[in-house]
C-alpha positions as CSV (number, residue, x, y, z in Angstrom):
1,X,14.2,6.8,-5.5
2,X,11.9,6.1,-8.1
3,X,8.9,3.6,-8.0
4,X,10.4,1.2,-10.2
5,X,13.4,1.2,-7.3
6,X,11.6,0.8,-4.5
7,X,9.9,-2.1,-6.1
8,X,12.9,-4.0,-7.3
9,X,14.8,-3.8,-3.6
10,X,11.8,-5.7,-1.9
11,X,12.5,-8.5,-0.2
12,X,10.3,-11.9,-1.5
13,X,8.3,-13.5,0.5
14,X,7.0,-17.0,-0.3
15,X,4.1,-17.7,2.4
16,X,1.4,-20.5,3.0
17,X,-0.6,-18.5,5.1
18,X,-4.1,-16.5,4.0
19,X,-4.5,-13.6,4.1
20,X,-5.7,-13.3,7.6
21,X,-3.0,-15.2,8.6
22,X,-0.8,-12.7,7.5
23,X,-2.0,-9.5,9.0
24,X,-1.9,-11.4,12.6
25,X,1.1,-13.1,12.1
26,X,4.0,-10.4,10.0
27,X,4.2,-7.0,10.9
28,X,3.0,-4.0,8.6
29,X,6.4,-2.9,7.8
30,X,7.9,-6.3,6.4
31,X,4.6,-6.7,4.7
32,X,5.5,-3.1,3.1
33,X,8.8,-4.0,2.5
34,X,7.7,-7.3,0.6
35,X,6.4,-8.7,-2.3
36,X,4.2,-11.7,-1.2
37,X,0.8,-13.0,-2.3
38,X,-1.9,-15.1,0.1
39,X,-0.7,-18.8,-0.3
40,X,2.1,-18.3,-2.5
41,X,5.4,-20.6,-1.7
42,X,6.9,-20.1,-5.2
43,X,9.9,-17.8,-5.2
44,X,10.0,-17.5,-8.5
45,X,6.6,-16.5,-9.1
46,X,7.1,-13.5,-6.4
47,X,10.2,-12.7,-8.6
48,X,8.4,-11.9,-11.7
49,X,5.3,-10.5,-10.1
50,X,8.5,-8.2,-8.7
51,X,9.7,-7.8,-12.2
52,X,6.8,-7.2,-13.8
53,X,5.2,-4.6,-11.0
54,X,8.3,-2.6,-11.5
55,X,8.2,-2.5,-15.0
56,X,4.6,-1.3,-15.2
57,X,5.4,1.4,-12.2
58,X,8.6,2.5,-14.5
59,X,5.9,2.9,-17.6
60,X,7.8,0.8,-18.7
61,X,4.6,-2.0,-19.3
62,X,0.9,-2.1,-19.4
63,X,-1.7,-3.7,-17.2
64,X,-2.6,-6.3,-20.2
65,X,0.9,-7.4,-20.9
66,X,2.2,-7.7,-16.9
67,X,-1.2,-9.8,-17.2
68,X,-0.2,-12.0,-19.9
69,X,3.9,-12.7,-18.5
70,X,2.0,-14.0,-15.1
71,X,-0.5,-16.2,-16.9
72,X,2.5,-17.4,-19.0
73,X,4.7,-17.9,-15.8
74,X,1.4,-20.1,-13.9
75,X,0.9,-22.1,-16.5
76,X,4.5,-23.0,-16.7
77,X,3.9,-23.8,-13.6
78,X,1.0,-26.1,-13.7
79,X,-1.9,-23.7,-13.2
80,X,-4.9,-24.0,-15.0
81,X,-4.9,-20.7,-15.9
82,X,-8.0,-21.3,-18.9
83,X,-10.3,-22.5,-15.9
84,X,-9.0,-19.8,-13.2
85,X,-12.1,-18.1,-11.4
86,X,-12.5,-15.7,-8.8
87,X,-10.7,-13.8,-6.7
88,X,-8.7,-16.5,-4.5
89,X,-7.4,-18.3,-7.9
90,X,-3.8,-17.1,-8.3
91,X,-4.3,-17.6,-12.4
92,X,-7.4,-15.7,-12.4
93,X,-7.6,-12.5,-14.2
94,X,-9.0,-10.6,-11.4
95,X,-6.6,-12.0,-9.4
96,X,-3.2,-11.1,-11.4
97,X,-5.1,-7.2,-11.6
98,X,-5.5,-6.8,-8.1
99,X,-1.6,-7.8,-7.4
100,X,-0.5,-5.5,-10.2
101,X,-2.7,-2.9,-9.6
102,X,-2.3,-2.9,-5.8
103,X,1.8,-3.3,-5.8
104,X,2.1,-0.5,-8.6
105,X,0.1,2.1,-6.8
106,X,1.6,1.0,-3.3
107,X,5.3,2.2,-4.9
108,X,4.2,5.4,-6.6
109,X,3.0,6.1,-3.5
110,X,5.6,5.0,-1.4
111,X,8.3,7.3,-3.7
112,X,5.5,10.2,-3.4
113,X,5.9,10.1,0.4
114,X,10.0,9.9,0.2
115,X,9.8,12.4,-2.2
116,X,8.7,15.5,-0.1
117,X,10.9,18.1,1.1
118,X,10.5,21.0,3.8
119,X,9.3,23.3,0.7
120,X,6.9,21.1,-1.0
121,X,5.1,20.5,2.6
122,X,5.2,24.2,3.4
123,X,3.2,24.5,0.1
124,X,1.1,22.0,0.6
125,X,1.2,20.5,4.1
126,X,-1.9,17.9,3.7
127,X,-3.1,15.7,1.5
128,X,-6.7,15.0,1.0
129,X,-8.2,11.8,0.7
130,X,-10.1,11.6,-2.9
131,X,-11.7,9.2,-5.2
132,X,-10.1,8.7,-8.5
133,X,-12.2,5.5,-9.5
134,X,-15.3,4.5,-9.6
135,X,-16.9,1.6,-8.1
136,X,-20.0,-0.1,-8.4
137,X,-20.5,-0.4,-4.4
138,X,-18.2,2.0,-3.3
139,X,-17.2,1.8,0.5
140,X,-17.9,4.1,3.1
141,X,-14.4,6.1,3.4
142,X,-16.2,8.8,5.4
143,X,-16.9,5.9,8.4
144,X,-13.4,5.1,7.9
145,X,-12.1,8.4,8.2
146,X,-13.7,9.2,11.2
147,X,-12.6,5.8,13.1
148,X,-9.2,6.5,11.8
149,X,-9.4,10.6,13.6
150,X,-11.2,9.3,16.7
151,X,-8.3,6.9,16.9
152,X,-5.0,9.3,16.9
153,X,-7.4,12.0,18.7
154,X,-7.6,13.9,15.6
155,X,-4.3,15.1,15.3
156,X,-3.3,17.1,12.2
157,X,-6.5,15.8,10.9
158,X,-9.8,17.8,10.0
159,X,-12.4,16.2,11.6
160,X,-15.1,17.7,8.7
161,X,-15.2,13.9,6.6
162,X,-17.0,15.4,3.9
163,X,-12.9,16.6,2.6
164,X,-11.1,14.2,4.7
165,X,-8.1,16.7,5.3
166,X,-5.0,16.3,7.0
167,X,-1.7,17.2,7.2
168,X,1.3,14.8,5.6
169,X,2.6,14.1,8.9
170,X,-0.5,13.2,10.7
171,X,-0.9,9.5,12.4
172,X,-4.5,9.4,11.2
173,X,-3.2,8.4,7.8
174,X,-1.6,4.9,9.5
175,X,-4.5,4.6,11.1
176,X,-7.0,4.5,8.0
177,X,-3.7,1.6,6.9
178,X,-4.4,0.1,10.0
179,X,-8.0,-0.5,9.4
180,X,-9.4,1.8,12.7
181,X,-12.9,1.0,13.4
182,X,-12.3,-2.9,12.9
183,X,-11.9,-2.4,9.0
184,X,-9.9,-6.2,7.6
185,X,-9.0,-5.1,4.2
186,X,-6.6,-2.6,4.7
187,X,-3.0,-3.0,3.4
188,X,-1.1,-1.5,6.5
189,X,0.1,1.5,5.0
190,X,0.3,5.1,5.6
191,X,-0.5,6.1,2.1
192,X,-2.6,4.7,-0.6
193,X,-3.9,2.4,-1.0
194,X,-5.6,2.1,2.8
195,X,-7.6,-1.0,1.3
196,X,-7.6,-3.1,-1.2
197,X,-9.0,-2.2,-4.9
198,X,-10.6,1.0,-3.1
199,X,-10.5,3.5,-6.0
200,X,-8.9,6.3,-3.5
201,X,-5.6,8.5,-3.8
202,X,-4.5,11.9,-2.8
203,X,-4.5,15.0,-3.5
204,X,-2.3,17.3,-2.6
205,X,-4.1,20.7,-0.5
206,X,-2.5,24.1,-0.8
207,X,-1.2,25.9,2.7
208,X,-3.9,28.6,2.8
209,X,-6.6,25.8,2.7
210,X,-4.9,23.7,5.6
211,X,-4.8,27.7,7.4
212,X,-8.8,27.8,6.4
213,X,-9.0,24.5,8.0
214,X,-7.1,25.5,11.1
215,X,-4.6,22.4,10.9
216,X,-1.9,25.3,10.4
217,X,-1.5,28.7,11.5
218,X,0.6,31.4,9.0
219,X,3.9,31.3,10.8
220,X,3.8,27.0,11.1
221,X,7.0,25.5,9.4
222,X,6.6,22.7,7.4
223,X,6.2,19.3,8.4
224,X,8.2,16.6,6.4
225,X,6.2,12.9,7.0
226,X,8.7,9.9,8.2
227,X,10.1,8.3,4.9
228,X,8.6,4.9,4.1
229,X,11.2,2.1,4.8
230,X,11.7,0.2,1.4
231,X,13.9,-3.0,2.6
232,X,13.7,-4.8,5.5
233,X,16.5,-5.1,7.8
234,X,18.1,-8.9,9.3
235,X,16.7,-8.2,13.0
236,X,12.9,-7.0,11.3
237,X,12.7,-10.9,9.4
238,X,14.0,-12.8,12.4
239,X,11.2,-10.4,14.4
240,X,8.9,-11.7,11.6
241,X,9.9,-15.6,11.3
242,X,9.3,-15.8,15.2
243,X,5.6,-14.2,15.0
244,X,5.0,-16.4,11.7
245,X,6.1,-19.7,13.1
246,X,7.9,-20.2,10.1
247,X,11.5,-19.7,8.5
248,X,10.9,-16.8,6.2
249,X,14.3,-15.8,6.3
250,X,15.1,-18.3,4.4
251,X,12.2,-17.3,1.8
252,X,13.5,-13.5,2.0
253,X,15.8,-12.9,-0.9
């Protein structure tokens, strides 16, 4: 399943909570299996952020012109979008980036992970952690990766953070989702992005490296990771209405 699919079979989520709120009160994997945005009640917003995420994941748009149908689509619906500022604004600029950004990324990655098979993980079996983007204050992933190791025990992870090394299968890469080490703006995820506008991705790390490393020996068979769940099922939003206090599945379409 492409990108583009796994974006379009999301369920939306029209919620009033921030986004603290949200991490305490709706589980990870609804939250993965969503499209929501911090104080956002309006369905039909969510749709087109929907729409236009998977459009821009299928190449299909650009960055500047999923920009321009959500400004469009606010101030249809009221928003000052001419005076929008800062990063809590849902018509800011820097807002509507993050959301496209973040969701498009979120399902390339998601397909990447339901994408692997017994022979690409037996020729690469890990993924490093790597920065593709820069950042003017850049945030300290090596911390992170070692909370995330010292909290799975390091399992199929290398514990050297200078290459941030483990295998696809290992729980340290839920972890790093998870924000280990106290870490708050994480997404939940097993795969990138960990955090929010982080400027990290993988890379993929060939078997005689992960041998070098001593995750693997020469005779270990591959190791296919879980795939991502893409929809979420009707006993997962009743789980998630009863945590939230409120009737979501009514606002899950």
């Amino acid at each position: 399943m492409t990108a583009e699919q796994l974006e379009m079979i999301k369920a939306i989520l029209p919620t009033s909570l921030g986004s603290d709120e949200i991490r305490a009160a709706i589980s990870a994997d609804i939250l993965r299996q969503s499209v929501f945005s911090a104080r956002m009640t309006n369905a039909r917003y969510l749709q087109q952020v929907q729409a236009v995420c998977a459009q821009v994941a299928g190449g299909g748009m650009n960055l500047a012109d999923a920009r321009a149908v959500l400004t469009r689509t606010l101030r249809n619906m009221g928003h000052d979008t001419a005076n929008a500022h800062g990063i809590t604004d849902p018509a800011s600029r820097r807002r509507i980036d993050l959301i496209v950004k973040t969701r498009t990324e979120m399902a390339a990655n998601a397909a990447r992970v339901n994408s692997q098979t017994a022979a690409t993980c037996y020729a690469y079996p890990a993924w490093q952690l790597v920065r593709y983007g820069t950042r003017r204050m850049p945030r300290d992933w090596p911390a992170r990766w070692k909370a995330a190791g010292n909290a799975v025990g390091w399992v199929g992870a290398a514990q050297d953070s200078t290459e941030m090394v483990a295998l696809k299968d290992s729980p340290i890469w839920q972890a790093l989702g998870n924000g280990a080490g106290g870490y708050r703006d994480t997404l939940g995820n097993p795969y990138p992005p960990f955090a929010f506008s982080s400027g990290m991705d993988w890379s993929g790390v060939r078997r005689p490296r992960c041998i070098a490393l001593g995750l693997i020996t020469a005779d270990t068979p591959p190791q296919v990771p879980e795939r991502v769940s893409v929809a979420p099922s009707d006993e997962e939003i009743a789980e998630a209405s009863q945590r939230a206090g409120m009737d979501l599945a009514g606002g899950l379409q």
